[in-house]
N, C-alpha and C positions, 0 to 999 in steps of 0.2 A: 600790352604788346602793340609794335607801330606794324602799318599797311605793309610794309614792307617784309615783315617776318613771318606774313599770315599763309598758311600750306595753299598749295592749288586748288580751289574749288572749297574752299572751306568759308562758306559764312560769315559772314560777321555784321556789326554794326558800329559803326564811328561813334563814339564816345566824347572824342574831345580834339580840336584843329590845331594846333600851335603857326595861328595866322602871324604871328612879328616873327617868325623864320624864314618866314615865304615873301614873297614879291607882291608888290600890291595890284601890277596887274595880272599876278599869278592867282591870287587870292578871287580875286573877280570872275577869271577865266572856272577856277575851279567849282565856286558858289554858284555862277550859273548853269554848270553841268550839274549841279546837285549834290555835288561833295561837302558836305557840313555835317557838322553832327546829328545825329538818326538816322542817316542815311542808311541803309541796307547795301551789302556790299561784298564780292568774291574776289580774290584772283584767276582769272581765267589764263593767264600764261604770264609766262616772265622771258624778257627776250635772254641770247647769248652771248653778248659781245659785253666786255669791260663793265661786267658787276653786274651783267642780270638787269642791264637798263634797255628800253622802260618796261613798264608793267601794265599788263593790258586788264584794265578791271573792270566788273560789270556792276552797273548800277541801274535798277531797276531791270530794263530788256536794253541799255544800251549798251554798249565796252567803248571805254576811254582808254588811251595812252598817257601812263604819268611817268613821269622821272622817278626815280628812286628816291631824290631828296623832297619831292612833294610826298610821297608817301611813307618818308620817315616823319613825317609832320602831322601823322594821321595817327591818333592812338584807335584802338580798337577793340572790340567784347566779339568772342567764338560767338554761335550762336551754332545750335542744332541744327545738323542735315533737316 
């Protein structure tokens, strides 16, 4: 499953990047926010306007803003409440 289909508040852990989709200083931006695989990872909201863009996800105690096509790039594993 990609970040982007994952339920509000639901867990999970990045498994795997699809970095030659993304921008290389998109890739950067996102490695040093800690988005790579292992990471620990929720939706904490999705905005309303023109697809649900962006998506506010937390990592670690922080929340970041991604696009939607950055987090169709993000494959993902549920993990238990």
């Amino acid at each position: 499953m990609t970040l982007d289909l994952l339920p509000i508040g639901q867990p999970a852990r990045i498994v795997a990047v699809d970095w030659a989709a993304l921008d290389q200083d998109e890739t950067l931006r996102l490695r040093a926010l800690g988005l790579d695989a292992g990471a620990k990872i929720s939706v904490a909201h999705r905005g309303v306007f023109a697809g649900s863009d962006p998506l506010a996800v937390t990592v670690g105690r922080m929340t970041v803003a991604l696009r939607r096509v950055h987090a169709r790039a993000m494959q993902v594993e549920q993990l238990q409440p």
